[in-house]
TIMARZA-567815 format. One record per residue (C-alpha): x, y, z. Coordinates in Angstrom, 2 decimals, decimal comma, always signed. Example, Ala and Ser with C-alpha at 12.3 -4.5 7.8 and 13.67 -1.06 7.14 Angstrom:
! TIMARZA-567815
NODE | x | y | z
NODE | +12,30 | -4,50 | +7,80
NODE | +13,67 | -1,06 | +7,14
! end
This chain:
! TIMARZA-567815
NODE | x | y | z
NODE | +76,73 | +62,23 | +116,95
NODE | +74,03 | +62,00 | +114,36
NODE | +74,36 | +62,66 | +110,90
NODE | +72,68 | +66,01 | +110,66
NODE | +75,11 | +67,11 | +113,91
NODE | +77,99 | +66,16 | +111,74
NODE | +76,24 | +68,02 | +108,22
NODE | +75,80 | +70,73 | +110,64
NODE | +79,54 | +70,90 | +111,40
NODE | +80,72 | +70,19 | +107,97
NODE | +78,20 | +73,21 | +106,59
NODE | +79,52 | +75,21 | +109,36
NODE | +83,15 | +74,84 | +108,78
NODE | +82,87 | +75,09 | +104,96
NODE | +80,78 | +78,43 | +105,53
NODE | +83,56 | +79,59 | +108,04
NODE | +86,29 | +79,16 | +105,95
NODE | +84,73 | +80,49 | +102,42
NODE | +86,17 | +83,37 | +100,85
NODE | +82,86 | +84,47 | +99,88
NODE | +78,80 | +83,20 | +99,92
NODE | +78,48 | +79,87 | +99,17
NODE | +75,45 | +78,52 | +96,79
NODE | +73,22 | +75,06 | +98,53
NODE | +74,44 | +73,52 | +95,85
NODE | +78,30 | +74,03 | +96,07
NODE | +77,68 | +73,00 | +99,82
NODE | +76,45 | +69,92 | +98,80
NODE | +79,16 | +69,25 | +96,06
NODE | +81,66 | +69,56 | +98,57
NODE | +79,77 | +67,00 | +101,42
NODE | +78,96 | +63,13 | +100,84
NODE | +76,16 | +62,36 | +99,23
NODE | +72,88 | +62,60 | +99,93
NODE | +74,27 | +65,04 | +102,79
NODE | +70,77 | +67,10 | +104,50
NODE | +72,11 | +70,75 | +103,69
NODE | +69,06 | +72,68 | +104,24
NODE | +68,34 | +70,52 | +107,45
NODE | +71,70 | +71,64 | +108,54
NODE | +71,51 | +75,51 | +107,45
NODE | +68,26 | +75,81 | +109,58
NODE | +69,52 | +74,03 | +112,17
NODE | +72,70 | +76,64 | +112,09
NODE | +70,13 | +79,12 | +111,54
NODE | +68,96 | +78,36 | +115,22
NODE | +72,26 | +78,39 | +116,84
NODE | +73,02 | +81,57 | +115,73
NODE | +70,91 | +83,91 | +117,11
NODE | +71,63 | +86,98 | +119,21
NODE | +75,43 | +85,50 | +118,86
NODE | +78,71 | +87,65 | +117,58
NODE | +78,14 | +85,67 | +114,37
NODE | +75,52 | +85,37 | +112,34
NODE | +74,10 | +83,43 | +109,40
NODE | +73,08 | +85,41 | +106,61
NODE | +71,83 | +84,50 | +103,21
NODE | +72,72 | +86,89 | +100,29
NODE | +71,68 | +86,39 | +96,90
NODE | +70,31 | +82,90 | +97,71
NODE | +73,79 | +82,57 | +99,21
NODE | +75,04 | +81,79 | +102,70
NODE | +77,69 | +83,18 | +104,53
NODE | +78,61 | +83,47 | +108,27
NODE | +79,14 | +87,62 | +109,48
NODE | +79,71 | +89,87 | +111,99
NODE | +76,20 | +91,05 | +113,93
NODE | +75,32 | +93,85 | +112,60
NODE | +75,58 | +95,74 | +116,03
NODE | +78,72 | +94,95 | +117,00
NODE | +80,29 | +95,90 | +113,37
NODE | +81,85 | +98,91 | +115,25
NODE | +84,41 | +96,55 | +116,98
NODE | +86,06 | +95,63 | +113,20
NODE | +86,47 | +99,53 | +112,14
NODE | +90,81 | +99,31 | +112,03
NODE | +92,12 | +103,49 | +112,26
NODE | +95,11 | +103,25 | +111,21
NODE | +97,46 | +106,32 | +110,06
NODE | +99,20 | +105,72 | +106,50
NODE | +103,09 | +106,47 | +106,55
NODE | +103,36 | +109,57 | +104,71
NODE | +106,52 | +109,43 | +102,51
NODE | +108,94 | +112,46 | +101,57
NODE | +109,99 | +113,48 | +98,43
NODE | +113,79 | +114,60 | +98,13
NODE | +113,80 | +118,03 | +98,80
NODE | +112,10 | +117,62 | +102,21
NODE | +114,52 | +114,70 | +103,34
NODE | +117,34 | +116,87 | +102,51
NODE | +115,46 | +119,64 | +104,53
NODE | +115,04 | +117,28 | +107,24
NODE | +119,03 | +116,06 | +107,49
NODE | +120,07 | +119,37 | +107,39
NODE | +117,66 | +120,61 | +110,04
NODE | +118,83 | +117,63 | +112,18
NODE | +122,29 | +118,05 | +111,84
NODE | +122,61 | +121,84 | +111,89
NODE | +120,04 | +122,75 | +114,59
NODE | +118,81 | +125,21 | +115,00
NODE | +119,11 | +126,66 | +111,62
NODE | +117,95 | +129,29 | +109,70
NODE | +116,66 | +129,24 | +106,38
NODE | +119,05 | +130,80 | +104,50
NODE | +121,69 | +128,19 | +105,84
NODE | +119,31 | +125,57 | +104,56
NODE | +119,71 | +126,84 | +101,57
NODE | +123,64 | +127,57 | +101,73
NODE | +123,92 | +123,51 | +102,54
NODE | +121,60 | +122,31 | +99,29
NODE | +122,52 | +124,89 | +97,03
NODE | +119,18 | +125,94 | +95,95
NODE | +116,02 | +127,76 | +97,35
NODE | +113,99 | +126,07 | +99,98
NODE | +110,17 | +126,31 | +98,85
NODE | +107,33 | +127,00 | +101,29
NODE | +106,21 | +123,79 | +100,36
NODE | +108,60 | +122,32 | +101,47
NODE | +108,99 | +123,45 | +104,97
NODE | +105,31 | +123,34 | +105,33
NODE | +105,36 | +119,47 | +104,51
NODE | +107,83 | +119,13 | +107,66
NODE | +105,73 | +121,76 | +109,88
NODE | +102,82 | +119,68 | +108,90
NODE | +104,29 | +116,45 | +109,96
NODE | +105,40 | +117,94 | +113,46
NODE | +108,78 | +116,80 | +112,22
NODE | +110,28 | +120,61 | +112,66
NODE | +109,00 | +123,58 | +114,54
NODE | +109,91 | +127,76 | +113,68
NODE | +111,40 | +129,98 | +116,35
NODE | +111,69 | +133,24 | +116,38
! end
C-alpha cells in the first residue's frame, strides 16, 4: 500500500471515530510526521460521493455524515413512558382488583374523592374504559 493509501485510512478512521469535526491540524497531530493530510482528505473526498456517507467540511472542519437524502432513515419515534402520580396508581389497583367498579367504590376503598383528573389520566392512557 502506499503511503497516501495508508494517510487515507488513518484520516478516515480518525474522522470516523471523532466525537465531533476535526481541524487539518489536529489530524496531523495525531498521524506521523510529515503525514499528506490534505492529499488524503481529497482523496476521501473522491471516494465518497453519491455514498451513505459523506465528507463534509464545517467551519474549516471535517467530519464524516449521513447523506443528506437518506437522513430520514436516522429519525428514532419512540413513545416516552408516561409515569403516574399516586392518586392514579391507587385508581388503577383498585380498578384492577375490584372490576368493574363504580366510582363511588373507588372512593369508599381510598378514602377520599376521586378527581376528574384523575380518571381522565387513566382514560387517556387506554389503561381503563367507562361503561354505562
Amino acid at each position: 500500500m502506499s503511503e497516501l493509501a495508508d494517510t487515507e485510512r488513518e484520516v478516515e478512521a480518525l474522522l470516523f471515530a471523532a466525537a465531533g469535526p476535526l481541524s487539518e491540524a489536529e489530524i496531523a497531530g495525531r498521524l506521523p510526521g510529515g503525514a499528506d493530510v490534505p492529499g488524503a482528505i481529497a482523496a476521501l473526498q473522491d471516494r465518497y460521493p453519491g455514498r451513505g456517507v459523506e465528507l463534509v467540511c464545517v467551519a474549516q472542519r471535517w467530519r464524516l455524515q449521513t447523506a443528506a437524502d437518506l437522513a430520514w432513515l436516522m429519525t428514532d419515534e419512540r413513545e416516552e413512558p408516561r409515569r403516574l402520580s399516586k392518586p392514579p396508581q391507587e385508581t388503577l389497583a383498585i380498578i384492577a382488583y375490584h372490576q368493574p367498579v363504580t366510582r363511588a367504590e373507588i372512593e369508599s376503598v381510598r378514602g377520599v374523592q376521586a378527581s376528574r383528573g384523575t380518571l381522565d389520566v387513566l382514560l387517556e392512557l387506554g389503561l381503563v374504559r367507562m361503561r354505562g
